[in-house]
C-alpha positions as a printed NumPy array, in Angstrom:
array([[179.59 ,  73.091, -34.754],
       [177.309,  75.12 , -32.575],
       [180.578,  76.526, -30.738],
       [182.081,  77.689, -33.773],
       [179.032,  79.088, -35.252],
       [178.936,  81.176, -32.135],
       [182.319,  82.173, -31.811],
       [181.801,  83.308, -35.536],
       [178.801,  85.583, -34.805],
       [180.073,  86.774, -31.973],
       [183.377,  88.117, -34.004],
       [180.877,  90.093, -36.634],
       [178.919,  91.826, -34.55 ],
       [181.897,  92.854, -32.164],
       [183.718,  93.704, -35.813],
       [180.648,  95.7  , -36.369],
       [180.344,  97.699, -32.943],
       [184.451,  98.517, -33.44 ],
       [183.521,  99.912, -37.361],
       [180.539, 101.681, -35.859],
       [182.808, 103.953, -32.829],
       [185.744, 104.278, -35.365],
       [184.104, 104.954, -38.169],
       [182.749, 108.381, -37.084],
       [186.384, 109.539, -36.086],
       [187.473, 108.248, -39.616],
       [185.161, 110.618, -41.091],
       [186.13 , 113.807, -38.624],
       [189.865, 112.676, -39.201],
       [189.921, 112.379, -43.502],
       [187.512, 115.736, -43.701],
       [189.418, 117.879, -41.294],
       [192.252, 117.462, -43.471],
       [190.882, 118.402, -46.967],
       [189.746, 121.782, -48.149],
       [186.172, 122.541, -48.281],
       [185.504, 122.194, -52.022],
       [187.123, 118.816, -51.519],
       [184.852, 117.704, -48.667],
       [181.545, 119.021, -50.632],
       [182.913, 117.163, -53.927],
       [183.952, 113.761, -51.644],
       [182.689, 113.738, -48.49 ],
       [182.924, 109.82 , -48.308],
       [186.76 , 109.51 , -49.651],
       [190.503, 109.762, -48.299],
       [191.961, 113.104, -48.516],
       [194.205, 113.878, -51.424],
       [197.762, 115.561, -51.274],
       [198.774, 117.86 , -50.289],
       [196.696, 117.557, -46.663],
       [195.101, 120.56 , -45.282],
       [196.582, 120.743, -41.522],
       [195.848, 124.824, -42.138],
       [192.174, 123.815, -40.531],
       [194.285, 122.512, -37.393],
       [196.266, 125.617, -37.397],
       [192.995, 128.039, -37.596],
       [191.702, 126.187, -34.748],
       [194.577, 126.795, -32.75 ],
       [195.671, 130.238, -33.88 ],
       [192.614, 132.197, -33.968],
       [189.801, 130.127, -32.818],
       [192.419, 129.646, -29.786],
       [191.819, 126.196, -29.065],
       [194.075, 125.876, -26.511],
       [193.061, 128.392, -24.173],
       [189.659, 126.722, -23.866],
       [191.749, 123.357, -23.16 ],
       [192.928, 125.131, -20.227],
       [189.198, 125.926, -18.797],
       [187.742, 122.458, -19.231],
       [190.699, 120.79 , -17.916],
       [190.758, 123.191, -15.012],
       [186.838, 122.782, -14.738],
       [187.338, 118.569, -14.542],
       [190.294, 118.387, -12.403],
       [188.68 , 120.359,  -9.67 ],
       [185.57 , 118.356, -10.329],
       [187.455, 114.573,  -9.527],
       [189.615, 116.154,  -6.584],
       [186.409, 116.987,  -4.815],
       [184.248, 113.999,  -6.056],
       [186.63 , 111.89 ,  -5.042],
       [187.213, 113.617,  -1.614],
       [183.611, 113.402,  -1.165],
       [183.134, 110.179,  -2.082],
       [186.159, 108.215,  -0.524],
       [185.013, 109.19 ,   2.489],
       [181.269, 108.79 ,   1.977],
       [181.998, 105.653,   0.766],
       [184.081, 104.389,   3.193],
       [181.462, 104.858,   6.247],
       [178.692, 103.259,   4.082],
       [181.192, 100.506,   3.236],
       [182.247,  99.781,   6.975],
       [180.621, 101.23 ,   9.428],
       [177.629, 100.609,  11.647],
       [174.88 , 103.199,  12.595],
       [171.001, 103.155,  12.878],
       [169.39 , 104.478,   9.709],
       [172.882, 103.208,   7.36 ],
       [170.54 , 101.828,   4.684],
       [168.238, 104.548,   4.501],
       [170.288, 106.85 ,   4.212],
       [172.288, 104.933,   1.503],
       [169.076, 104.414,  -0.384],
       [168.643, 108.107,  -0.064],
       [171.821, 109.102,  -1.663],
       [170.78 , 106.501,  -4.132],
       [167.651, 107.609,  -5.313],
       [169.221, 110.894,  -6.203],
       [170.679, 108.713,  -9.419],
       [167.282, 109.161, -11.441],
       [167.146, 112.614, -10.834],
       [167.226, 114.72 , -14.27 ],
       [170.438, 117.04 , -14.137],
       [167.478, 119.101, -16.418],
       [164.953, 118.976, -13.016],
       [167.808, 121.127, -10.805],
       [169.632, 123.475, -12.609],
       [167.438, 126.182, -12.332],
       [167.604, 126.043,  -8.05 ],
       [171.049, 125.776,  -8.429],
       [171.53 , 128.687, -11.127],
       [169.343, 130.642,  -8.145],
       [171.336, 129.497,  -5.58 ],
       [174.918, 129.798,  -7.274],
       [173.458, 133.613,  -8.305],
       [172.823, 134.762,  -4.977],
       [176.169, 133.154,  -3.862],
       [177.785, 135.259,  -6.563],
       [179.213, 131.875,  -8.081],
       [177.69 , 132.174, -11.641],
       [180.419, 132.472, -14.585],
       [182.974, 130.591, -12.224],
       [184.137, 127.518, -12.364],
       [182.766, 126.897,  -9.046],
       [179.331, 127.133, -10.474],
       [180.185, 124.089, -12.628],
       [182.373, 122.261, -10.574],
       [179.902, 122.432,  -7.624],
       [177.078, 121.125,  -9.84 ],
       [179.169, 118.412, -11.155],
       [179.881, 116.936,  -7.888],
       [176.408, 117.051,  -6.924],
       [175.134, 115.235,  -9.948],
       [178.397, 112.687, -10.017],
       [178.195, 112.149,  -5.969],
       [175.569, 109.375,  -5.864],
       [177.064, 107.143,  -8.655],
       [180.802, 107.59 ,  -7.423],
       [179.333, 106.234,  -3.419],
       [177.699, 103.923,  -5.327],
       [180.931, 102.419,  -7.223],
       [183.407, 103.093,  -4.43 ],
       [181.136, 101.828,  -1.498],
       [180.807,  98.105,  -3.101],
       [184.408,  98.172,  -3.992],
       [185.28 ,  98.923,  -0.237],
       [183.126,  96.171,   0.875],
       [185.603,  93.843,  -0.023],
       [188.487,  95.22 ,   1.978],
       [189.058,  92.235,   4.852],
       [188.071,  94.072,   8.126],
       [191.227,  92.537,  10.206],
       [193.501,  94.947,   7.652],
       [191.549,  98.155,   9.026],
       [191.475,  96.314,  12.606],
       [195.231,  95.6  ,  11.954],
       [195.839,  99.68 ,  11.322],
       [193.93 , 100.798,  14.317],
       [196.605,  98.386,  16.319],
       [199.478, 100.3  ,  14.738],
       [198.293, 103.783,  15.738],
       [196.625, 104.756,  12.636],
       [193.8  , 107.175,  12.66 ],
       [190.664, 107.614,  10.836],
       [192.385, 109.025,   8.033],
       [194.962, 106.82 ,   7.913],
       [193.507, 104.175,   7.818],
       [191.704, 105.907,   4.781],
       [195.098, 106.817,   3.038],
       [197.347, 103.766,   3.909],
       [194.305, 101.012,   3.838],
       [191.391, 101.668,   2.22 ],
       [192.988, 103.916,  -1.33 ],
       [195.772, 101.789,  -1.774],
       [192.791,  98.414,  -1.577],
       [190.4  ,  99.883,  -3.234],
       [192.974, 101.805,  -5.85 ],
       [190.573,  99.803,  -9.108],
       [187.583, 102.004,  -8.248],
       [189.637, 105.022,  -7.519],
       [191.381, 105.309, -10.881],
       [188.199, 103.979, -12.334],
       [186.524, 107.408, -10.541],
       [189.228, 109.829, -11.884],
       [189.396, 108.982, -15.448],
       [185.511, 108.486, -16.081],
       [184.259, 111.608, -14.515],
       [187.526, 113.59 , -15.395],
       [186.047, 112.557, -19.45 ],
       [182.835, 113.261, -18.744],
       [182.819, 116.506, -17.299],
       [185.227, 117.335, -20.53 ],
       [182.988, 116.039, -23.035],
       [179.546, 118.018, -21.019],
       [177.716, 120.553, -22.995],
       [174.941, 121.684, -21.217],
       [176.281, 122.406, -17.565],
       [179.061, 124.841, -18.537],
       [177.011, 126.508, -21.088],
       [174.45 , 127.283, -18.108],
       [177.047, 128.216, -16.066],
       [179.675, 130.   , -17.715],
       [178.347, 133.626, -19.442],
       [181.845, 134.788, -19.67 ],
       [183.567, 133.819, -22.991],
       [186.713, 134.008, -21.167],
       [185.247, 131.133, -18.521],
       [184.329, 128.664, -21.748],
       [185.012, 124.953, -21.954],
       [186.029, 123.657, -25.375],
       [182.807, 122.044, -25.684],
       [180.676, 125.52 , -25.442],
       [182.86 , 126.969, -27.707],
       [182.533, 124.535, -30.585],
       [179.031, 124.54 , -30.036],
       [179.373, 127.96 , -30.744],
       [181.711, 127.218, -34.115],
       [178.684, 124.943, -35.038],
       [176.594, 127.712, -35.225],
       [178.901, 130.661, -36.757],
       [180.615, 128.077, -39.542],
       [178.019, 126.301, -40.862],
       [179.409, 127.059, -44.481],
       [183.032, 125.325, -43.113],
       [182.537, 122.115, -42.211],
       [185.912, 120.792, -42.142],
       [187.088, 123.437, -39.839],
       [184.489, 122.119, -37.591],
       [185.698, 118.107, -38.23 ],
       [189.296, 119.662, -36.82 ],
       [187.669, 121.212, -33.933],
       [185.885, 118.215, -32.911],
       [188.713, 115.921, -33.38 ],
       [190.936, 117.932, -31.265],
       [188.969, 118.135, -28.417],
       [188.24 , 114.633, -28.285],
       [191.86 , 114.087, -28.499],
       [192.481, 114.303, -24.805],
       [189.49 , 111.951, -23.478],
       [190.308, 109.253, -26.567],
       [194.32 , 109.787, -24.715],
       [193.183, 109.674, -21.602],
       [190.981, 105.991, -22.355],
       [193.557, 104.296, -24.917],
       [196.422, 104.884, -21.988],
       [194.665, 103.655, -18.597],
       [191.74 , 101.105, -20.478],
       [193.295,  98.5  , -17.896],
       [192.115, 100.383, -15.247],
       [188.802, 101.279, -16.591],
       [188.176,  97.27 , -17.349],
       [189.316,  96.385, -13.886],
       [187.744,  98.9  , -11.871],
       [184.535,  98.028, -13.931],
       [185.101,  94.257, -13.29 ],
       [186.427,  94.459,  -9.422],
       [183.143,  94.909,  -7.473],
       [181.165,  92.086,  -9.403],
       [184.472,  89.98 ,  -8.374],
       [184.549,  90.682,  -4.768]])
């Protein structure tokens, strides 16, 4: 009786959690496609017929959407190639190699974690200014991989720890090198925490606000996310325009989660296993 009472309680309040993320894009979703004496009339209902897509089409005709897809996308790709560059190989000396002063220096890189993004962006706006790097994507990419670094060691180091040390032994036999052992051994072994790297910082550098908006002074240089800030401010008075720009950029993260969740779960799940 207990069991099932359990199992019962359990179901609402994960029912609950899944109406409380959906719900919001149900609201963006039915109010981006109604006109805005509809929305202001029924905020709370379906959309009636005919639907508005012409909010979708301003957003990608003249607010040119698209364009500022191109920027973030550009801005987070560059961001997980490095990370992940970075971090593979960070990683993979914490994960298997000896030296004098290994844990301190891991607990270093560690402690970096609970350092507010807020605390350093003014060194590195003075730094990235008198490196000529401001209203680049550099600027953001750079700061990115700085404030991502720790967390992807952190992630990819205990995920390498359980890569059998005979394998790498095993390589070195065959003739391969440092870094291939790193390509042929360790990537393809610890592949959970690699795609678990890409797609979680490739969506959260897309979905950052306050980085690029630092960063990036040139309108041409804006992510989506600056710009609809932006639309938040100029449209107040057209709130369903703004439900169709929020919808579409979260299109591409919501893609990029509902298509590679299976990796996401195991990477998430593979270090606590090992």
């Amino acid at each position: 009786m207990r069991g099932k009472l359990k199992g019962i309680l359990v179901t609402l309040l994960l029912a609950l959690m899944t109406i409380s993320f959906l719900y919001p894009l149900y609201y963006m979703l039915a109010n981006s496609l109604k006109t805005r004496a509809d929305y202001f009339a029924r905020p709370f209902a379906l959309p009636g017929a005919p639907l508005q897509l012409a909010n979708y089409a301003t957003m990608i005709s003249q607010f040119r959407i698209l364009n500022l897809f191109k920027n973030s996308f550009v801005i987070s790709a560059l961001t997980v190639v490095l990370l992940l560059a970075a971090g593979t190989f960070a990683s993979y000396v914490f994960a298997k190699y000896r030296f004098k002063g290994r844990s301190a220096l891991y607990v270093a890189v560690m402690v970096t974690m609970f350092i507010p993004s807020q605390v350093t962006i003014i060194p590195l706006y003075v730094l990235f200014s008198r490196m000529g790097l401001v209203s680049t994507y550099w600027s953001v990419v750079l700061s990115y991989v700085a404030l991502f670094l720790p967390e992807c060691i952190l992630l990819m180091t205990a995920n390498f720890r359980g890569i059998i040390d005979e394998l790498l032994e095993a390589a070195e036999i065959d003739g391969c090198g440092y870094f291939q052992k790193i390509w042929n051994v360790v990537l393809p072994m610890g592949r959970a925490a690699v795609f678990l790297s890409i797609i979680f910082y490739f969506i959260t550098s897309w979905n950052d606000l306050f980085t690029p908006m630092i960063f990036l002074q040139s309108m041409e240089k804006r992510t989506v996310m600056v710009a609809l800030a932006t639309l938040m401010g100029r449209y107040t008075g057209a709130p369903t325009l703004q439900f169709a720009g929020l919808l579409l950029a979260a299109v591409p993260a919501l893609a990029v989660y509902i298509v590679f969740q299976r990796q996401i779960i195991r990477g998430l799940s593979v270090g606590a296993i090992k």
